[in-house]
C-alpha positions in Angstrom: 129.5 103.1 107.2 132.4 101.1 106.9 135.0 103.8 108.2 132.3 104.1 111.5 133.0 100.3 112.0 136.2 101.0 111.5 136.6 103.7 114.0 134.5 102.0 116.7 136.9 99.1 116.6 139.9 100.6 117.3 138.4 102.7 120.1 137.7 99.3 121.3 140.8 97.9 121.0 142.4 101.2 122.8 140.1 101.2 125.5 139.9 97.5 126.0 143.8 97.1 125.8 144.3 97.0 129.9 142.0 94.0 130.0 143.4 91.7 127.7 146.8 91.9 129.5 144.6 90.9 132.6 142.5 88.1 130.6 145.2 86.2 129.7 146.9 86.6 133.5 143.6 84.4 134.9 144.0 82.1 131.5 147.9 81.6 132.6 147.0 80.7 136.0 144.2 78.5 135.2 146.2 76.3 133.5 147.8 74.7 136.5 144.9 74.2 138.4 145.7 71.8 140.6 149.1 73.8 141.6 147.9 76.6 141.8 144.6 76.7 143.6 144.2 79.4 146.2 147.2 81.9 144.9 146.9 84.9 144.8 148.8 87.3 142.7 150.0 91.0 143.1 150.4 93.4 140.2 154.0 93.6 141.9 155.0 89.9 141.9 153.7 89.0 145.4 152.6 86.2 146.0 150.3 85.3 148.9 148.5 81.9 150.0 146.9 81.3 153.4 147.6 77.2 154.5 145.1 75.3 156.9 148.0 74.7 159.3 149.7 75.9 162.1 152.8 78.8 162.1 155.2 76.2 162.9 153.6 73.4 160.6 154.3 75.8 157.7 157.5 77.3 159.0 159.4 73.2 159.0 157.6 73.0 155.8 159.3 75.8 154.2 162.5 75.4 155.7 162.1 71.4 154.2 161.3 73.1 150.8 164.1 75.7 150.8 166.5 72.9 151.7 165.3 70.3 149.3 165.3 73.3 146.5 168.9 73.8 147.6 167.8 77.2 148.3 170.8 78.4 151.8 168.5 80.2 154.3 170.5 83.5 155.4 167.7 84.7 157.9 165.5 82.9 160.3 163.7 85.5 162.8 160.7 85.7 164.6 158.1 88.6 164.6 155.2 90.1 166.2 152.4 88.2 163.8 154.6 85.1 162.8 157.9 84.5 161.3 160.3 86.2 158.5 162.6 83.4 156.4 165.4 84.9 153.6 166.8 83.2 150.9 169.2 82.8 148.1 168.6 81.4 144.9 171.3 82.7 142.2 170.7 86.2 141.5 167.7 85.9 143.9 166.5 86.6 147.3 163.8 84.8 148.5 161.8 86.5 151.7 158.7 84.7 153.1 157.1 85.9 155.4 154.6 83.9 157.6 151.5 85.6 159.2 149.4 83.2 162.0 145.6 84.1 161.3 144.5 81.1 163.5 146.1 78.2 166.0 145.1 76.5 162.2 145.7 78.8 159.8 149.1 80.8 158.6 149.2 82.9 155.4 152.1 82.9 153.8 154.3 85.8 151.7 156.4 85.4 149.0 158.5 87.9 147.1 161.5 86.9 144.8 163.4 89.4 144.3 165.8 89.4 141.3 168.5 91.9 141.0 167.5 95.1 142.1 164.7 95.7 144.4 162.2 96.6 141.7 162.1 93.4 139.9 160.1 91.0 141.3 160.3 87.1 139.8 155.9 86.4 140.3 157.1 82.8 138.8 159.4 81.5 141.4 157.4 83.2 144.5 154.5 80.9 142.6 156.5 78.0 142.5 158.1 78.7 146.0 154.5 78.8 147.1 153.3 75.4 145.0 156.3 73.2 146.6 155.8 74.4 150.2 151.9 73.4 149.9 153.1 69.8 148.6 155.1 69.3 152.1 152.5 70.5 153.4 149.5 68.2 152.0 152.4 65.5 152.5 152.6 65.5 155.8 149.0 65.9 156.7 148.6 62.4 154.8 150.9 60.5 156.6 149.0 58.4 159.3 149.6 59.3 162.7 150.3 56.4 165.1 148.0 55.5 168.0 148.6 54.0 170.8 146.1 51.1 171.6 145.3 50.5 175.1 145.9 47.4 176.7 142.2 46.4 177.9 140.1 46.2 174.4 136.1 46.1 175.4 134.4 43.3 173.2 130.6 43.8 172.1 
C-alpha cells in the first residue's frame, strides 16, 4: 500500500512539474499589485500593456521615462500602426513598440534584450512598462486650466 502512495506521488510530482513553475510566476507578479496591474507577460520576456491614452500621450511619456531612467534613445521612427522607440541601457537594448488601438487607447511593447538576441530581461521590460504608466497617471492628474469667460450668469 505504502509503495502505491509512493508511486502515485511522484507521478504527481512529474506530471505536475510544468505547473508549479507557472504557479509561482502569477504568485511573483501578484506581489506588486498596484505596479503591476494589467501586464501581461510572454513565455519569451515580452512584455505588453495597453494605456487609456492617446499614441502621442504615451510616446512623450516614454520618451520622459527613458530620459529620466537615463536610458540614450538611438531610434525614434514612425510606423504603419504607431511608433517604434530603441534604447540602451548597459548591456541592453530596449525596443518599444507602440500600437494605436483607439484615438484613446495605445498598447505598448516591451522587449529588453540582453546580450544576444535570445535573452530577454522580462524584469526590466516590467519595470520599463511600471515607470511609463506612472508618467502616464501623472499627467492625467494634473488639473487642466480653464479659461473663465468674462460674463458669469448669476442664479
Amino acid at each position: 500500500m505504502k509503495t502505491k502512495n509512493f508511486a502515485a506521488v511522484v507521478l504527481l510530482a512529474l506530471t505536475l512539474q510544468g505547473c508549479a513553475a507557472a504557479a509561482l510566476t502569477v504568485v511573483g507578479t501578484g506581489l506588486g499589485v498596484g505596479a503591476g496591474a494589467g501586464v501581461e507577460h510572454t513565455m519569451n520576456g515580452i512584455v505588453y500593456k495597453t494605456f487609456e491614452a492617446s499614441l502621442n500621450e504615451l510616446r512623450f511619456a516614454t520618451l520622459k521615462m527613458f530620459d529620466h531612467l537615463g536610458m540614450p534613445v538611438t531610434a525614434d521612427q514612425k510606423t504603419d500602426e504607431g511608433w517604434t522607440l530603441t534604447a540602451t541601457a548597459s548591456d541592453r537594448t530596449i525596443d518599444v513598440t507602440l500600437e494605436r488601438v483607439t484615438d484613446k487607447m495605445t498598447r505598448m511593447r516591451v522587449v529588453a534584450n540582453k546580450g544576444d538576441i535570445f535573452f530577454k530581461d522580462a524584469s526590466t521590460a516590467t519595470e520599463i512598462i511600471n515607470q511609463t504608466a506612472q508618467i502616464v497617471d501623472g499627467d492625467a492628474r494634473k488639473p487642466t486650466k480653464t479659461k473663465v469667460g468674462s460674463e458669469q450668469k448669476r442664479s
